[in-house]
C-alpha positions in Angstrom: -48.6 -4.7 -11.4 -46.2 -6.4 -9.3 -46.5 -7.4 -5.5 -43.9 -5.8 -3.3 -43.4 -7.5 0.1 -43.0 -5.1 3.0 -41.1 -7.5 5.4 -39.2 -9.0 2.9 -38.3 -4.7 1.4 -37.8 -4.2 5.4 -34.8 -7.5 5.9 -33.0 -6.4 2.5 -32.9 -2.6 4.2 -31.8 -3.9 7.3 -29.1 -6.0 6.3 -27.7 -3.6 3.7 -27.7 -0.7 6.2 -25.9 -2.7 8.5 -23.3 -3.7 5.7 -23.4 0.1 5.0 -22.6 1.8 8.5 -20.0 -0.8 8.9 -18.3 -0.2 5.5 -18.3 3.5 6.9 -17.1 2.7 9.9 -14.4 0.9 8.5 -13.3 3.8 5.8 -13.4 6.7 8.7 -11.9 4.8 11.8 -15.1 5.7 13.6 -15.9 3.5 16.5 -19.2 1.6 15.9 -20.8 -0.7 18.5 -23.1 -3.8 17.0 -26.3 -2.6 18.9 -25.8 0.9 17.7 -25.5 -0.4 14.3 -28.5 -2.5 14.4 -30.4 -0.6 15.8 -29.5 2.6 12.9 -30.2 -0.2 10.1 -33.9 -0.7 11.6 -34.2 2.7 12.1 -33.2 3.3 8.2 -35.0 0.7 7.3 -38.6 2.1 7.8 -37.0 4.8 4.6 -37.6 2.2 2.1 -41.2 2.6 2.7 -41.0 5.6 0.6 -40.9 3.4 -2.7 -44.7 2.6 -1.9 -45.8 6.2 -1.9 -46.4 8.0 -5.2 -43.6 9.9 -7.3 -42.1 13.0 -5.2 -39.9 14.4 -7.3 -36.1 15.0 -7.4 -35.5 17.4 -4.9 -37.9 16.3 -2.6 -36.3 12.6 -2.8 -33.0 14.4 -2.5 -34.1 15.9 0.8 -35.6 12.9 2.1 -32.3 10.7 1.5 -30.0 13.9 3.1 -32.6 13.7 5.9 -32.2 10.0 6.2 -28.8 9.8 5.8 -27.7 12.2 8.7 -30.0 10.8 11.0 -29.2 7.0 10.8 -25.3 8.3 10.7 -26.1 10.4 13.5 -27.9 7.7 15.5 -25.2 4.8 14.7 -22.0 7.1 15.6 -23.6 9.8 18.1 -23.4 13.6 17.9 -19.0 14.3 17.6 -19.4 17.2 16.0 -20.1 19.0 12.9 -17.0 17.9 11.2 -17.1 14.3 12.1 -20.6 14.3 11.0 -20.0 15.9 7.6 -17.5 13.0 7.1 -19.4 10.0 8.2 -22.4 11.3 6.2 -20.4 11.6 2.8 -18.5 8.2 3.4 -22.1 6.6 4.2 -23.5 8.2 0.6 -20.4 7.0 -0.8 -21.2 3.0 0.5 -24.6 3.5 -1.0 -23.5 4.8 -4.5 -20.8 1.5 -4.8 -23.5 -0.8 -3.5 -26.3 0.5 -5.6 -24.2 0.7 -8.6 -22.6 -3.1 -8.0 -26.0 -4.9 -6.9 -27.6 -2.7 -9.7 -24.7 -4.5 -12.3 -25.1 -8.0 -11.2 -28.8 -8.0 -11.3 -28.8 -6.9 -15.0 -26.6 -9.7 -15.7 -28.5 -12.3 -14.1 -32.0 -10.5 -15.3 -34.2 -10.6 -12.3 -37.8 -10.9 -13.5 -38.8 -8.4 -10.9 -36.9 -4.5 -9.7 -38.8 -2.0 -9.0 -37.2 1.6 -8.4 -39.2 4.7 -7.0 -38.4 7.7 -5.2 -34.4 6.9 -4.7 -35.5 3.4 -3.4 -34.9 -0.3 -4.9 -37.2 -3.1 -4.6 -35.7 -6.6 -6.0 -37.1 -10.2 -6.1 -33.8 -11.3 -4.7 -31.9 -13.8 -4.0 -30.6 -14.1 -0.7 -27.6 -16.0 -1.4 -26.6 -13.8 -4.6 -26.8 -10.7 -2.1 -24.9 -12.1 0.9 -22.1 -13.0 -1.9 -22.1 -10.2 -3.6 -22.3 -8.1 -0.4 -19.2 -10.0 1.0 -17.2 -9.3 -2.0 -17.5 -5.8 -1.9 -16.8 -5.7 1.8 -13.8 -7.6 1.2 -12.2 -5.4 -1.7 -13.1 -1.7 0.3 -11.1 -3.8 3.3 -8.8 -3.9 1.3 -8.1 -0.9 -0.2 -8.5 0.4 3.7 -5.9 -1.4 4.9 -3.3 -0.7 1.6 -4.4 3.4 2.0 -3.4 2.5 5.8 -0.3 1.0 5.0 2.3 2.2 7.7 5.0 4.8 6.3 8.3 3.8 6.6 10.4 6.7 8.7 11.9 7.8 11.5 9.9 10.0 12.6 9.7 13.3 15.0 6.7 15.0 16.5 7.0 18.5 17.2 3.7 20.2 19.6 3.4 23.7 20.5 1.2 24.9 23.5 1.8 28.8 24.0 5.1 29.6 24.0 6.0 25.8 25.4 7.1 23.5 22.2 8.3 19.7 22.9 9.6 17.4 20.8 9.1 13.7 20.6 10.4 10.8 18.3 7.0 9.7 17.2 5.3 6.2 16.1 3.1 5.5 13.3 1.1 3.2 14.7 -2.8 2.0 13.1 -3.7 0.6 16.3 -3.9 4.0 17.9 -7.2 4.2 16.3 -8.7 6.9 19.2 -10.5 10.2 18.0 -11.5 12.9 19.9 -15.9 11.7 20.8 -16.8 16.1 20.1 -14.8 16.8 17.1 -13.6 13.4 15.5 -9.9 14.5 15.4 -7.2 11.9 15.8 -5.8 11.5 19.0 -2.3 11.6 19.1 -0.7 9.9 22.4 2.3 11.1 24.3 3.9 10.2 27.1 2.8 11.2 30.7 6.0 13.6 31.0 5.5 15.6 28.6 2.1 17.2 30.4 3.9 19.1 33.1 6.4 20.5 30.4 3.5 21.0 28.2 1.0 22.3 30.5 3.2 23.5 33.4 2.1 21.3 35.9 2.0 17.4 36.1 -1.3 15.5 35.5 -3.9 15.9 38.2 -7.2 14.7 37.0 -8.8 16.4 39.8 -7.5 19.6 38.9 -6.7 19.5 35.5 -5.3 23.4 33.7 -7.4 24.8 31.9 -8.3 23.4 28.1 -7.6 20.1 29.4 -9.9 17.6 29.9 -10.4 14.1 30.5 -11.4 11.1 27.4 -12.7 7.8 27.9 -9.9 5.5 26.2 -10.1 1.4 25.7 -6.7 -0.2 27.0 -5.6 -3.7 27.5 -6.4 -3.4 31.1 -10.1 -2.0 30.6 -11.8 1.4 30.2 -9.3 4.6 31.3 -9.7 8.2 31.2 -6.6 9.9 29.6 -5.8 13.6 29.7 -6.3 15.6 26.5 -6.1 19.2 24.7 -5.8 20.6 21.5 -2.8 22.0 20.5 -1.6 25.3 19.0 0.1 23.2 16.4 1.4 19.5 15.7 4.4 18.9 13.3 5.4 15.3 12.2 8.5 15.6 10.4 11.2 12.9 8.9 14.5 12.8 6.9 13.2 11.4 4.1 10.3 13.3 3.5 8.7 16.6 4.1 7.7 18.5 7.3 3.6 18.3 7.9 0.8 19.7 10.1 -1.5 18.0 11.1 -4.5 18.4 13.0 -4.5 16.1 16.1 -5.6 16.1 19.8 -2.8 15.3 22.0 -3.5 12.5 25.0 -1.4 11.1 27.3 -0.9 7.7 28.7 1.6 4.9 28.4 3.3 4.8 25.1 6.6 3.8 25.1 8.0 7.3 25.6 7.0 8.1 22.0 4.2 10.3 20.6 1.9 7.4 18.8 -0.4 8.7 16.1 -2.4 7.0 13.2 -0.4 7.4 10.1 -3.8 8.4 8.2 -2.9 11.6 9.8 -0.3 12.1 7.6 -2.7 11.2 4.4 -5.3 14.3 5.2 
């Protein structure tokens, strides 16, 4: 019977859950701090110990992966909302079926004289170097992909938002360095500028007495930490000549923009 090394099954779980929250990070837009992250891959870590304990069974494995899953996606990105959560969780599964599947390849080419699989877990007598490589690689390549799927749509482009029976319209910006989403729900945040509010809302921006539905979001500027007036609107239309009217879901801020509606073009991809 082979010797498996806890601290050594604890670093490999650390590092690859760190690789893994920021590979969904990356493929969502989801904000992820370094400590948070750290911190979820020690957390997810102390999983791995289930390879020690005797054969559970499918569905019982199952649950304990769905289990872990949620919680270290919960615990790295914070509570946004069902919807936000739903997503994060099936990217993060969808890091650890490429990963598994990749490591899995490249260790039956070299042969390793020592993996050990139990209860959805891997155990390898790894290299370090091999990992960090192969690791890097497949970082690279989703980066890639990221950024070609984010590619910015060429267009003129109009935004149309409704609020009620109020309806203004905007020449809009597809911009992927508005990468803001709404902390409860996860929704893009669209950003418009400051006078549209008052012919959106009725009155200008007060943020000590803000209308009702409206509320205030923290927002990272080049000048520091703001709060920016939001709300979600009856309906958001982003149109162009060459291409069809769409709706999308979106919150609407507002802040300085260049008198155009800025919004992520990914929101014209879902």
């Amino acid at each position: 019977m082979e010797t498996i090394y806890i601290d050594v099954l604890i670093i490999l779980n650390i590092y690859v859950n760190f690789f893994l929250l920021r590979i969904t990070a990356g493929v969502t837009h989801s904000p992820l701090k370094n400590v948070r992250c750290a911190a979820a891959s020690a957390y997810g870590s102390l999983f791995s110990l289930t390879i020690l304990l005797p054969a559970l069974g499918t569905m019982v494995t199952l649950a304990v992966k769905l289990a872990a899953a949620v919680s270290i996606v919960t615990l790295a990105f914070g509570i946004r909302g069902g919807k936000r959560l739903m997503i994060n969780t099936a990217a993060f599964f969808g890091a650890n079926f490429v990963l598994a599947g990749t490591v899995y390849g490249v260790y039956s080419l070299l042969e390793p004289q020592f993996m050990h699989f139990n209860n959805g877990c891997f155990y390898i007598d790894f290299s370090l170097l091999i990992l960090i490589i192969t690791t890097a690689v497949l970082y690279a390549a989703v980066r890639l992909i990221r950024n070609a799927v984010d590619r910015v749509p060429a267009g003129d482009w109009t935004v149309t938002i409704r609020r009620g029976k109020r309806i203004v319209r905007l020449d809009g910006l597809a911009d992927t360095g508005n990468g803001l989403v709404d902390y409860f729900t996860g929704t893009p945040v669209m950003i418009c500028p400051e006078e549209s509010f008052a012919e959106l809302t009725g009155s200008p921006i007060d943020t000590d007495r803000l209308p009702r539905g409206v509320r205030l979001l923290p927002c990272s500027a080049v000048t520091g930490s703001i709060l920016i007036p939001v709300f979600r609107p009856d309906e958001v239309v982003i149109s162009s000549k060459s291409s069809r009217s769409k709706t999308v879901d979106a919150v609407i801020g507002f802040g300085e923009c260049g008198g155009k509606a800025v919004f992520n073009p990914k929101l014209l991809k879902i």
